[in-house]
Each structure stands twice: as C-alpha cells, then as structure tokens.
VOSE-383794 format. One record per residue: x, y, z of N, C-alpha, C in turn; residue in three letters. Coordinates in pm, whole numbers. Each point is the difference from the previous one (the first is absolute). Layout:
# VOSE-383794
+--------+--------+--------+--------+--------+--------+--------+--------+--------+--------+
|   n_xx |   n_yy |   n_zz |  ca_xx |  ca_yy |  ca_zz |   c_xx |   c_yy |   c_zz | residu |
+--------+--------+--------+--------+--------+--------+--------+--------+--------+--------+
|      X |      Y |      Z |      X |      Y |      Z |      X |      Y |      Z |    ALA |
...
+--------+--------+--------+--------+--------+--------+--------+--------+--------+--------+
# end
This chain:
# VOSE-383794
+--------+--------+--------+--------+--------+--------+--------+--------+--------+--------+
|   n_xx |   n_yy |   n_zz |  ca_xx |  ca_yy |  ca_zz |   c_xx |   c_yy |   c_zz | residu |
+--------+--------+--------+--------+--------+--------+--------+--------+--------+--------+
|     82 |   -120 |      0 |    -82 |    120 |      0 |     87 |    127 |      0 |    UNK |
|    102 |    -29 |     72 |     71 |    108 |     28 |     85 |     41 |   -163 |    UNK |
|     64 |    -79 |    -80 |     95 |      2 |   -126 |   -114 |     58 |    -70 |    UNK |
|   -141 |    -57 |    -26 |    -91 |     34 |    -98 |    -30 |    138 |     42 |    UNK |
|    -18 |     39 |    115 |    -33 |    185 |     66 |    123 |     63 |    -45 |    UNK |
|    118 |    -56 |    -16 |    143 |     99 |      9 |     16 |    -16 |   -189 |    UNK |
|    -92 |   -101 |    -37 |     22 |      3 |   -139 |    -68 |    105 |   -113 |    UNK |
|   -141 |     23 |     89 |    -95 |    123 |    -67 |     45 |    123 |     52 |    UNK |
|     79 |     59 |     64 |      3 |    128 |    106 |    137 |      0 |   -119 |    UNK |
|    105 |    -85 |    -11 |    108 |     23 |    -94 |      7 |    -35 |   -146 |    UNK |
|    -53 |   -132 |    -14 |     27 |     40 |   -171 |    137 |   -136 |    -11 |    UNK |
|     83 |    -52 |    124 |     91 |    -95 |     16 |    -69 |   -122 |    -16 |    UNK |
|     77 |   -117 |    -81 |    -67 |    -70 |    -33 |     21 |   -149 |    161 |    UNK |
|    -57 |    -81 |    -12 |    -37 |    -49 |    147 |     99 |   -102 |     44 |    UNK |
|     56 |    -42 |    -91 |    104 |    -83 |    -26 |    104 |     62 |     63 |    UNK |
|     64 |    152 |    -75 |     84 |     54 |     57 |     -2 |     41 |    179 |    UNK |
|   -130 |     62 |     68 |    -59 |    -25 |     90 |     14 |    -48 |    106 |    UNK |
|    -15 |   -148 |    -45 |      2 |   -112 |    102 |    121 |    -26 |     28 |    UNK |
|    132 |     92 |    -60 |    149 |    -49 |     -4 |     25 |     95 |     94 |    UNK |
|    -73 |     72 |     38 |     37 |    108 |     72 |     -3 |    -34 |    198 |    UNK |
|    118 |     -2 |     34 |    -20 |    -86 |    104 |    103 |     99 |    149 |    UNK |
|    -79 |    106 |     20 |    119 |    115 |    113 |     17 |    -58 |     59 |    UNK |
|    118 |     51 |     87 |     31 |     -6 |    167 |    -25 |    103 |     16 |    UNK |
|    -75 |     30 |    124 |     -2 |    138 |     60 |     75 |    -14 |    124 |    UNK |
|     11 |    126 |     41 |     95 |     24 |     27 |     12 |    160 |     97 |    UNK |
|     39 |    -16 |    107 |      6 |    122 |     90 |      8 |    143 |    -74 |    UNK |
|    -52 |    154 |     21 |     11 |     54 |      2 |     51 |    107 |    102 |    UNK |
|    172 |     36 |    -57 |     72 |     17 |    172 |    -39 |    202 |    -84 |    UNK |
|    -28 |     43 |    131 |    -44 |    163 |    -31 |     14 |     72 |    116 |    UNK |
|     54 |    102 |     27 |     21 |     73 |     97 |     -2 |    105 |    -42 |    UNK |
|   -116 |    110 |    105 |    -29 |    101 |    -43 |     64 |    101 |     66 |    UNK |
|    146 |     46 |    -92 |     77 |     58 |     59 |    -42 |    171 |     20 |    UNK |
|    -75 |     56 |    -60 |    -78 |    130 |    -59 |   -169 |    -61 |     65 |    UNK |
|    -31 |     62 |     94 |   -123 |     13 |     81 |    -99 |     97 |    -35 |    UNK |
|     75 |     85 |   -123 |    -61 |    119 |    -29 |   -143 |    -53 |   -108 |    UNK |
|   -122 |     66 |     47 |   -115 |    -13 |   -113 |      5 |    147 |    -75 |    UNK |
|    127 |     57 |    -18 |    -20 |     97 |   -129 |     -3 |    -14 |   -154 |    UNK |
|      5 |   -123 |     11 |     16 |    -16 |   -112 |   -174 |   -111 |    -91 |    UNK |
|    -79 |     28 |     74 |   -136 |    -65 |    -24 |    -27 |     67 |   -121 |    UNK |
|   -129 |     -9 |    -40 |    -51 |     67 |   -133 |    -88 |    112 |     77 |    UNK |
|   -115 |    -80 |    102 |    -78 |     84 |     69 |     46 |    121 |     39 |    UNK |
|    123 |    -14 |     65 |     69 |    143 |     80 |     48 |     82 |    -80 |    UNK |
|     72 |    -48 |   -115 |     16 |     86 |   -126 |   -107 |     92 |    -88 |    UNK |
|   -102 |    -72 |     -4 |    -71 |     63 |    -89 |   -112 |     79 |    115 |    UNK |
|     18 |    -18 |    137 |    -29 |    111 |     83 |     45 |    135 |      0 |    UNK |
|    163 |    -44 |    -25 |    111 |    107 |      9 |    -29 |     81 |   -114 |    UNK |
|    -28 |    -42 |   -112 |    -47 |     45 |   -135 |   -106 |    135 |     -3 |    UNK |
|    -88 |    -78 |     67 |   -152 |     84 |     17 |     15 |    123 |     95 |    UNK |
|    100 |     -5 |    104 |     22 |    111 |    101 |    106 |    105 |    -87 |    UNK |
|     67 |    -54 |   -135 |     96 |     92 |    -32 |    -91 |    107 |   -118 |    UNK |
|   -106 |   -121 |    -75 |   -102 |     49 |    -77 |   -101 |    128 |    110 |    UNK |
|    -19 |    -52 |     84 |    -31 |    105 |     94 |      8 |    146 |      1 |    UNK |
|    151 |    -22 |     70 |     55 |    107 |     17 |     62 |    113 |   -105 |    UNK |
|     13 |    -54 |   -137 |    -21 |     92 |   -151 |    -87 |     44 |    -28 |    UNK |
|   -148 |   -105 |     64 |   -107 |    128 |     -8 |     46 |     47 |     94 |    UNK |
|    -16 |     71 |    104 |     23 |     33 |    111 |     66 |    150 |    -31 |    UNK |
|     98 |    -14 |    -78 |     63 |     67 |    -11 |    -10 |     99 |   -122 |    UNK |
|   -101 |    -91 |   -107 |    -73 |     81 |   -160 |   -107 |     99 |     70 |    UNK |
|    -24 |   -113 |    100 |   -146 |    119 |     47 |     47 |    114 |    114 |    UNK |
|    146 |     45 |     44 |     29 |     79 |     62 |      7 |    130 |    -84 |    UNK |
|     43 |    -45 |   -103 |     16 |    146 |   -115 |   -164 |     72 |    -68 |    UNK |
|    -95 |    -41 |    109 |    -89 |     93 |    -76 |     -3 |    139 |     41 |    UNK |
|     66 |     23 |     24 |     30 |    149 |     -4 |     89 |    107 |    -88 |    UNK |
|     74 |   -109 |    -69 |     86 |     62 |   -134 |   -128 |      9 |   -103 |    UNK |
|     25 |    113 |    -85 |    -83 |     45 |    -72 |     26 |   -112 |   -181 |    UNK |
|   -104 |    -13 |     -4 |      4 |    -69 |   -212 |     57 |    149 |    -62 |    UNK |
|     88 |    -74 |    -43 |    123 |     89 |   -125 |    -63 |    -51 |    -91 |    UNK |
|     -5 |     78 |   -108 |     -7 |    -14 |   -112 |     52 |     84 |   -110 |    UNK |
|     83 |    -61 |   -105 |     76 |    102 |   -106 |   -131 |     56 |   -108 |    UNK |
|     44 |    112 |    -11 |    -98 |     27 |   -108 |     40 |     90 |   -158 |    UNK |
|     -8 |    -49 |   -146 |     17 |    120 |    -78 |    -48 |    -18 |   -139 |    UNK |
|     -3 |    102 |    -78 |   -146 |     38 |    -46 |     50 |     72 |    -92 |    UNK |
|    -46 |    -59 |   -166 |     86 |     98 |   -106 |   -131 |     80 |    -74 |    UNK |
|    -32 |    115 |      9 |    -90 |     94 |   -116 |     86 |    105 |    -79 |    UNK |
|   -119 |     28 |    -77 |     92 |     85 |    -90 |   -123 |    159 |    -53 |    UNK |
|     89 |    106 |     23 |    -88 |    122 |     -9 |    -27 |     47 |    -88 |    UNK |
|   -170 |     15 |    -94 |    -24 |     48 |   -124 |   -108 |     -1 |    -42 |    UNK |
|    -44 |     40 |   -132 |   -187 |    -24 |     -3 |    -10 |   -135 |    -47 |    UNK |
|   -143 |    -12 |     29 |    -55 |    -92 |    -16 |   -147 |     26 |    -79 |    UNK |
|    -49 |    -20 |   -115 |    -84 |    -17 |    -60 |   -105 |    159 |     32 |    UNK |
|    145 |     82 |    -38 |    -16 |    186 |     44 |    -28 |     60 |   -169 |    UNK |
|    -99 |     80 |     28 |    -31 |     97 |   -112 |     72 |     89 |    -23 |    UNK |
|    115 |    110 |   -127 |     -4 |    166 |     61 |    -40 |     76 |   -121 |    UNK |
|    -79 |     69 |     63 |    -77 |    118 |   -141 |    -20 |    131 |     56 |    UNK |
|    -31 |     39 |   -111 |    -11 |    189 |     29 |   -162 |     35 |    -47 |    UNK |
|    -29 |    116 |     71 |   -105 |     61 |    -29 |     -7 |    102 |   -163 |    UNK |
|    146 |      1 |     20 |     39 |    122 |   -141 |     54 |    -46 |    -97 |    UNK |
|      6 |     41 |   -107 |    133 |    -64 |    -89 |    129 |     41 |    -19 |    UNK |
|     85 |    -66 |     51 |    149 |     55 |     33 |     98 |     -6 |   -185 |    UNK |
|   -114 |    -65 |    -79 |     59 |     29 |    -99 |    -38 |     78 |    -98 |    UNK |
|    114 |    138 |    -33 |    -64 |    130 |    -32 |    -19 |    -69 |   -153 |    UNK |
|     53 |    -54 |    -32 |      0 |    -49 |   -170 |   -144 |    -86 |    -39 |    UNK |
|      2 |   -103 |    102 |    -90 |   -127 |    -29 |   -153 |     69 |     94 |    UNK |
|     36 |     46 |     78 |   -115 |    -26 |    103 |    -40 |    -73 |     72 |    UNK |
|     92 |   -107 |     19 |      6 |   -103 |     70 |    -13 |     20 |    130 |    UNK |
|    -73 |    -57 |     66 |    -18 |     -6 |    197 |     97 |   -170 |      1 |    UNK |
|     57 |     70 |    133 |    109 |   -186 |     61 |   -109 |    -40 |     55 |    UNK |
|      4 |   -136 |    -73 |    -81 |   -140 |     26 |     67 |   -112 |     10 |    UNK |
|     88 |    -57 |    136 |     88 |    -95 |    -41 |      9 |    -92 |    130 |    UNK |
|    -42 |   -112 |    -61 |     -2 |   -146 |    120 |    176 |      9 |     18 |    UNK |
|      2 |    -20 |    182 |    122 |    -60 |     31 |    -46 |   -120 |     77 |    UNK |
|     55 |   -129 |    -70 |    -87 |    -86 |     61 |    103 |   -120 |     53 |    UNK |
|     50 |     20 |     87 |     74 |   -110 |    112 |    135 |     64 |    -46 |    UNK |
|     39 |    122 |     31 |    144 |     90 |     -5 |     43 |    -65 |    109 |    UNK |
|    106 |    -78 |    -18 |     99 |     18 |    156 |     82 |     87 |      0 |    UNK |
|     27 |     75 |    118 |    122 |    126 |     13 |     88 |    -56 |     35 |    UNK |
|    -49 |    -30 |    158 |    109 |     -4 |     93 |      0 |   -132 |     78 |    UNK |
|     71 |   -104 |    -25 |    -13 |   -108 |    118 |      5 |     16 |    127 |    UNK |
|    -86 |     -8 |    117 |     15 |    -42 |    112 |     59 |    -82 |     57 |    UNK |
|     53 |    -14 |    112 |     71 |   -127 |     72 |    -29 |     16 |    140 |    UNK |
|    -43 |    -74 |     40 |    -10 |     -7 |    176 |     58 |   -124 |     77 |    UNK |
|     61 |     39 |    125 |     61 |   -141 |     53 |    -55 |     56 |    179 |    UNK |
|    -24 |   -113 |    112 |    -20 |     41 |     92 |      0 |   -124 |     89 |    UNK |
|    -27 |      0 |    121 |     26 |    -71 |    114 |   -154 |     63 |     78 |    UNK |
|    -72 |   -155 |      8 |   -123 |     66 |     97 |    -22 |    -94 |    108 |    UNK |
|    -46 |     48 |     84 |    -20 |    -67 |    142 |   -158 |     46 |     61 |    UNK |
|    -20 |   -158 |     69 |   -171 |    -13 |     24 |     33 |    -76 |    156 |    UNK |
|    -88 |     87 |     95 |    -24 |   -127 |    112 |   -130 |     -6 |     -5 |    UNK |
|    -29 |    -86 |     24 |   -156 |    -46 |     65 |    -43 |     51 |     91 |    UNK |
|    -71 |     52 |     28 |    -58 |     16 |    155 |    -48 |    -86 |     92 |    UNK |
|    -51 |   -131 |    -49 |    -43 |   -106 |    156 |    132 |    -59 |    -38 |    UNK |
|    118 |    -50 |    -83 |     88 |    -91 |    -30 |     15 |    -24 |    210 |    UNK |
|     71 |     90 |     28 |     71 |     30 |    143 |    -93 |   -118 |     99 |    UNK |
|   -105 |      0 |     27 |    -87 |    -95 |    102 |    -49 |   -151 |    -80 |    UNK |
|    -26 |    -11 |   -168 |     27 |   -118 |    -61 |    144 |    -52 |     49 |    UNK |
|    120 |     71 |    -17 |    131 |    -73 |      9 |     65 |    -23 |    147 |    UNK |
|    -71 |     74 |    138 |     29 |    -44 |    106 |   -126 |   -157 |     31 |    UNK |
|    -65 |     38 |    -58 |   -131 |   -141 |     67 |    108 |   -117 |    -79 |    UNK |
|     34 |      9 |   -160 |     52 |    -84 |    -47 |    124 |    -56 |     80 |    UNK |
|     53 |     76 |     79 |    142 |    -30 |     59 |    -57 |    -67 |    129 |    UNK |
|   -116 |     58 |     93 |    -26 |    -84 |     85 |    -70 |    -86 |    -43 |    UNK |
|    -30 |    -68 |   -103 |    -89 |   -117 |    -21 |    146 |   -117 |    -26 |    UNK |
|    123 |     59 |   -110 |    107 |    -39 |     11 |     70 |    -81 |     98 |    UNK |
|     13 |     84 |    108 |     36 |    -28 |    116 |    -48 |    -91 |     95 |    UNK |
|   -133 |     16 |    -26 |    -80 |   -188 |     75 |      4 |   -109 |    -63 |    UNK |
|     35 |     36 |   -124 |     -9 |   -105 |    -54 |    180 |    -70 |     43 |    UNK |
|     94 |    102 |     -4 |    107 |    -69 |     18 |     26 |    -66 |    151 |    UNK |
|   -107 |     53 |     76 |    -17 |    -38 |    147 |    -50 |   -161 |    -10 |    UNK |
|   -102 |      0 |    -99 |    -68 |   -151 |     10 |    100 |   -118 |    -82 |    UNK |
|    101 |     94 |    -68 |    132 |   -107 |    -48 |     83 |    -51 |     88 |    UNK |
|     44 |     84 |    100 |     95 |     -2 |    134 |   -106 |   -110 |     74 |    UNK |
|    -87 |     57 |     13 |    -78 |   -142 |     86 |      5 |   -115 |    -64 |    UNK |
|    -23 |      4 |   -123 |     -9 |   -153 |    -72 |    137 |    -43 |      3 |    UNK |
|    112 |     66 |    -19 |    110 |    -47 |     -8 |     64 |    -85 |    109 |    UNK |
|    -40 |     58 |    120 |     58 |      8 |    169 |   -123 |   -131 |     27 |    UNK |
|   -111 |    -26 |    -77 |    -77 |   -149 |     66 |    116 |    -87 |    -73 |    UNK |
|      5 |     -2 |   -140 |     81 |    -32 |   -105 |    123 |   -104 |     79 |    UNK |
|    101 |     98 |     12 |    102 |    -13 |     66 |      2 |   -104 |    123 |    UNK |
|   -115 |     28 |    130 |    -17 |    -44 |    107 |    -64 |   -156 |    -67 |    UNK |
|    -36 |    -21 |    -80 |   -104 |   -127 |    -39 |    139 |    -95 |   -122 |    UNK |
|     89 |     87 |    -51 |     84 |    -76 |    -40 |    111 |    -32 |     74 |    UNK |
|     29 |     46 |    130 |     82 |    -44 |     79 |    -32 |   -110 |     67 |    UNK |
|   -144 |     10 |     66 |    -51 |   -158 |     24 |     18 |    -73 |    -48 |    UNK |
|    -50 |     32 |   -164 |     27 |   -112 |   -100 |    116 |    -67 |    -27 |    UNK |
|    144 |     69 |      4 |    168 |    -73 |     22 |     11 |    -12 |    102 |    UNK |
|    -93 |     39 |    110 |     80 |   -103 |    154 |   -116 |    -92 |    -14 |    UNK |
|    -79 |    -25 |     -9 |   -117 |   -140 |    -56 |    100 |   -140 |   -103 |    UNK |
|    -16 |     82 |    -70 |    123 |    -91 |   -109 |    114 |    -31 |     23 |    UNK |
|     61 |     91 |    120 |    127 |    -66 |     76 |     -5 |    -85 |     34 |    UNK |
|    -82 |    -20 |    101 |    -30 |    -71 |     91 |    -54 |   -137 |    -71 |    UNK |
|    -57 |    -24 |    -81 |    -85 |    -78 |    -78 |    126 |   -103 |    -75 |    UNK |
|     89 |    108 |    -68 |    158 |    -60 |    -67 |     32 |    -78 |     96 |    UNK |
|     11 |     17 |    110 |    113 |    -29 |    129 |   -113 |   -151 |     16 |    UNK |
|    -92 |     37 |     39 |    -73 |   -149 |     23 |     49 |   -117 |    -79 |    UNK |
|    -13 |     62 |   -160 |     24 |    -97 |    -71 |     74 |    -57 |    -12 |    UNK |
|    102 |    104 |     33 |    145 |   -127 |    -41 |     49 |    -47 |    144 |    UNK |
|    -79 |     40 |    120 |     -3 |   -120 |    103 |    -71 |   -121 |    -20 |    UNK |
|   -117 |     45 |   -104 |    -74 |   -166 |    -17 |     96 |    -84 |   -116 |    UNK |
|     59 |     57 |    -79 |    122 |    -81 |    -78 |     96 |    -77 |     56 |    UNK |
|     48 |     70 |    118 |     91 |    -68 |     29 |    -56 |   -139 |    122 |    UNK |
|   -133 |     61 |     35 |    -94 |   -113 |     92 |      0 |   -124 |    -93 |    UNK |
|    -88 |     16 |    -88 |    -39 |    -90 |   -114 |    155 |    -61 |    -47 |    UNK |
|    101 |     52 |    -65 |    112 |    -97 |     -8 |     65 |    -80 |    148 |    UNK |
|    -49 |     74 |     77 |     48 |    -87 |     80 |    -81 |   -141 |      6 |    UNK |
|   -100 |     28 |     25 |   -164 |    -77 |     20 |     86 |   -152 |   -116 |    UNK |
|     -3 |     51 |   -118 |      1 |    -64 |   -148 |    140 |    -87 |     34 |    UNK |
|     97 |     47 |     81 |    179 |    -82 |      5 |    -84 |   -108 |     85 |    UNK |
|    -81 |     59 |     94 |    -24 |   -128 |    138 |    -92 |   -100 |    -60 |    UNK |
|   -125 |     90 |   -108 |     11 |   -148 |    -65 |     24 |   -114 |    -89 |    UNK |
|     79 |     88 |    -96 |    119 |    -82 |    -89 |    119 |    -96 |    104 |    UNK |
|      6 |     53 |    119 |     84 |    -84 |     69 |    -85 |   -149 |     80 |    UNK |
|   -105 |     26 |      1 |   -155 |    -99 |     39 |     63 |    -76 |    -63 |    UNK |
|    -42 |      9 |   -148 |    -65 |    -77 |   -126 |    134 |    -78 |     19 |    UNK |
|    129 |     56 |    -17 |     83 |    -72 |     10 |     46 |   -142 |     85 |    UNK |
|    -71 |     85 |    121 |     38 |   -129 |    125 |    -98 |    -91 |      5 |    UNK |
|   -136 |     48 |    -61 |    -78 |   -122 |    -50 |     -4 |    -90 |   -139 |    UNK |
|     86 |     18 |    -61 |     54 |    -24 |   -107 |    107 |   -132 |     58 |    UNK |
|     99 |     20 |     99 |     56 |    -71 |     32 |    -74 |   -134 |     74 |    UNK |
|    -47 |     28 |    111 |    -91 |    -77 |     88 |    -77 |    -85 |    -64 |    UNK |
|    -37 |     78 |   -116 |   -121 |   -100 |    -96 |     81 |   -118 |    -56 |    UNK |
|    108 |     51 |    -73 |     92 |   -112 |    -51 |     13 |   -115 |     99 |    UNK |
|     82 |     39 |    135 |    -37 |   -131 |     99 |   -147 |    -16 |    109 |    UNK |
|   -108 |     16 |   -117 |   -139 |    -18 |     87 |    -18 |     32 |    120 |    UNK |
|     62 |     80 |     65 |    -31 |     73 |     87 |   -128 |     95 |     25 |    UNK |
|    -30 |     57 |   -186 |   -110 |    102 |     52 |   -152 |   -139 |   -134 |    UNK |
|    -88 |     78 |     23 |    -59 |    -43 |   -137 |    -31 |    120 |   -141 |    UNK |
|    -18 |   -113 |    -91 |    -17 |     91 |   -140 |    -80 |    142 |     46 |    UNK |
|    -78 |     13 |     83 |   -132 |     72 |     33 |     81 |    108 |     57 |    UNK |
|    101 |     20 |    120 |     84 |     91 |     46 |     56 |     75 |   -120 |    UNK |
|     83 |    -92 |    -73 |    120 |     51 |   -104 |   -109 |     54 |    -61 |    UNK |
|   -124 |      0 |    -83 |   -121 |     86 |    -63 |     36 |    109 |     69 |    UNK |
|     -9 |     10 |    159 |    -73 |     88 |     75 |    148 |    148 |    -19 |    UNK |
|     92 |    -66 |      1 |     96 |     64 |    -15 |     55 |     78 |   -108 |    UNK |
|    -47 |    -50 |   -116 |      3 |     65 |   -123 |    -93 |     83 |    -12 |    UNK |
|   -149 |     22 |     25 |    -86 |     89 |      0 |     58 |    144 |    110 |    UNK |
|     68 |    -58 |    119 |     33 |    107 |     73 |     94 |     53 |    -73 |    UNK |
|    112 |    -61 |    -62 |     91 |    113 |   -101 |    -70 |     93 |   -103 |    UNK |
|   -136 |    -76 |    -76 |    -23 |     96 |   -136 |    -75 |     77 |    101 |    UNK |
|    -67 |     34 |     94 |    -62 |    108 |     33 |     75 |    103 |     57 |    UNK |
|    118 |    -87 |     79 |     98 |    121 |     28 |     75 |     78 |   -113 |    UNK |
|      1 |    -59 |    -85 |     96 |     49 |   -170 |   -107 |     99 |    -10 |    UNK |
|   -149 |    -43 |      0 |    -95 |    102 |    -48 |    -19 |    112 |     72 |    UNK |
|     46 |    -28 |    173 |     -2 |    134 |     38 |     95 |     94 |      2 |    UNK |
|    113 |    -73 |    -28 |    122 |     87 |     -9 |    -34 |     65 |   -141 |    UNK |
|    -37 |    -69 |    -63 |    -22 |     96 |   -196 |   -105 |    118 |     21 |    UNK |
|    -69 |    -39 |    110 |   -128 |     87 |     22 |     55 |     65 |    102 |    UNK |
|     81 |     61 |     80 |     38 |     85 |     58 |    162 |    125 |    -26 |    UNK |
|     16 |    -98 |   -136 |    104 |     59 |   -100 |    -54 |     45 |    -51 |    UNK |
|   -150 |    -11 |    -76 |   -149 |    127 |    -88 |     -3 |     93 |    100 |    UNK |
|    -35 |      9 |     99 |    -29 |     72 |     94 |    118 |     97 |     36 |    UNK |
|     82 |    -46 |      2 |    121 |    101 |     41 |     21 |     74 |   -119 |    UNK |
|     30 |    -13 |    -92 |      5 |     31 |   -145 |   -151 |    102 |    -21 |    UNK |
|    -83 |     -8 |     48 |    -87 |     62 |    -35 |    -20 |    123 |    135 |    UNK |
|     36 |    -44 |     94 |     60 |    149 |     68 |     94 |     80 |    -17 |    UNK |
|     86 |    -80 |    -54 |    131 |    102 |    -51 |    -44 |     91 |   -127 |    UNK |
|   -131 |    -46 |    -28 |     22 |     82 |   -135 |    -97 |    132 |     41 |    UNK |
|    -79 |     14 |     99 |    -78 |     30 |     69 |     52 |    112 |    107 |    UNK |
|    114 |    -69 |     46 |     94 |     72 |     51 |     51 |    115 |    -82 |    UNK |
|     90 |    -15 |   -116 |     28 |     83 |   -113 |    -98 |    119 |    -39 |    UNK |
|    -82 |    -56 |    -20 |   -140 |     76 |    -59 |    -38 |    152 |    116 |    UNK |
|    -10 |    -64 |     91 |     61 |    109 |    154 |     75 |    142 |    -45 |    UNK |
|    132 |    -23 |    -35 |     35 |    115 |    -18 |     60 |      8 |   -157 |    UNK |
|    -96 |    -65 |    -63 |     14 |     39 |   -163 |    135 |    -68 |    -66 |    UNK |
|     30 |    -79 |     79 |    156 |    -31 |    -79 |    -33 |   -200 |   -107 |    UNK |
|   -120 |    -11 |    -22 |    -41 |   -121 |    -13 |    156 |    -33 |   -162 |    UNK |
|     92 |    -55 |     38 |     93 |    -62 |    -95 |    -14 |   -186 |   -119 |    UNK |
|    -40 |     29 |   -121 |    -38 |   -127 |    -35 |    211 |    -50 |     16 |    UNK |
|     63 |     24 |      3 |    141 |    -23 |     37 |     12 |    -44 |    134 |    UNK |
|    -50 |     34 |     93 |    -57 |    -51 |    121 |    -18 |   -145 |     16 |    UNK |
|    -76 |    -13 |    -93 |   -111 |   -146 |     34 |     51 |    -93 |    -81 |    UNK |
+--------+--------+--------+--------+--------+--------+--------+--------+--------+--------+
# end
C-alpha cells in the first residue's frame, strides 16, 4: 500500500521503490543561536512597523505647501480685427481703409513661474492621519511582543521535547541490546533443550518489537529535531 501511495504522489516506478530500503538515523542538533530573530512572523512584523513609520512621517509634512512649476507661451496681436475710416484717406481714389487683420502675431509672450497652494483643513486631516498612524503602530508592538513571548515557548517546548527524544533512543537501544542478548542465550539453551521451541518464539518476538521501538523512537527524535530547527528558522536539508 505504502510503494503504490509513494508511486502516485511521484511518478517512480514501484519496482525502483521497493529497493529503497533507509537506515535512519539520529539527528545530532544543537541550538547554538537561541535567537527567534530570524522567524518570518517577526520579520514581516518588523516590516509593517517600518511601513508605518514612512507614513508617519509622509503625513508629518502636511504643512509644506504643493509647489507647482508653471509656464505659458502667448503671443501679442489682432485677432480677426477690422481697420477702416469714416473718410477717404485717398485724395486720388477716394478710397476709405477697409482692411481685415486677421490672426497678426506681433509679439510673442513667454511666461515662467513657481506657484504655491495650501489647503486649509490639510493641517487637522494630516494630524488625525498621524494619530491614526500611530495606533496602528501600537497594535504592531503588541502583536509583535505576544509574537515573540509565544515563540519563545515554542523553542523551549521543542527543547525540551528534542532532549526527551534522544533520551528515549538511547532507552530503546538499550531495551533492543538486552534483547538481542535474550534471543541469544535462548538460542543457546534451546540447542541443549534446556528451554522449549515456544520460549526461543518468545524471544524473537521480544527482539522485533524492540528493533521496532528503537526505529520508532529514531522517527521521533528526527522529527523533533526538525521541529526544533523550525524554532529559530535555521531548518537545514544538509542537516538531516
């Protein structure tokens, strides 16, 4: 059941699989760095209090005024202008001036300038914004400081938990020598009928369960150590 589950989850064919045959094996770890600075949680706390405090600090400047550059090109002349006379200025013709000037440019304009605007409520929008700022970075410090206090439990929990384990390792191998050393001495005895077939049984079952608890308390240790790691972020697949 187990090759056919490890065969759909991978794609390895079952044959190859079944060749697959570990020792496990202690995980020796000592957590020389006690420090939880290095979590994700506390980091991306640290993050949010720095995001904070840039607002904090965008919304201190509402009192500098909006600059703005300004400039502006026209040009001086008529525009779709009539000019005529009442008389005729021409003594020959008799002619009166009748004459469209119609989009004359004279003179180009140029303007360049610098203008400045405050708001009038900006000032009480940008202090509320700074104290709303400010609680909020209050309710980060709190989350951080449970944070902190709840991941320290958590690596002296997992200390403690490591340490068990590899006292039950070394229980269980012991357990497992005393009864590989059984099997043995009933092994002998049996040869000169001393014990019956039914003992020497009895003796071999006490070794595979001790083998099984020693393998099962080598998972266990192995699976606090990694647990352990995870604690203060240092989880190493080089490690294991």
């Amino acid at each position: 059941m187990l090759i056919t589950q490890l065969h759909l989850l991978t794609g390895i064919d079952k044959e190859r699989i079944a060749l697959i045959n570990p020792n496990l094996e202690k995980i020796e770890y000592l957590v020389t760095d006690e420090s939880i600075d290095n979590r994700a949680e506390l980091k991306a706390l640290d993050f949010g209090m720095k995001a904070i405090d840039a607002k904090i600090k965008a919304e201190k400047t509402w009192w500098i005024p909006k600059v703005q550059a300004m400039t502006s090109l026209s040009y001086m002349g008529f525009y779709s202008t009539n000019i005529s006379s009442s008389k005729a200025l021409m003594p020959v013709t008799g002619a009166k001036l009748d004459y469209d000037l119609t989009n004359r440019n004279l003179l180009p304009i140029f303007q360049a300038g610098i203008g400045f605007k405050w708001d009038v409520f900006d000032g009480n929008e940008g202090k509320h914004e700074v104290e709303k700022a400010k609680i909020e970075r209050e309710i980060l410090e709190s989350k951080k400081s449970d944070a902190e206090r709840k991941l320290q439990l958590n690596l002296a929990n997992n200390q403690t938990n490591y340490n068990i384990a590899n006292a039950q390792v070394d229980l269980k191998a012991t357990a497992k020598q005393i009864a590989k050393n059984a099997l043995t001495q009933a092994e002998k005895e049996f040869r000169y009928g001393l014990i019956k077939a039914t003992q020497l049984i009895e003796a071999e079952n006490d070794l595979e369960v001790a083998e099984l608890d020693y393998q099962t308390a080598i998972f266990n240790q192995r699976r606090a150590a990694i647990e352990l790691m995870k604690s203060t972020q240092n989880l190493n697949l080089e490690k294991l």
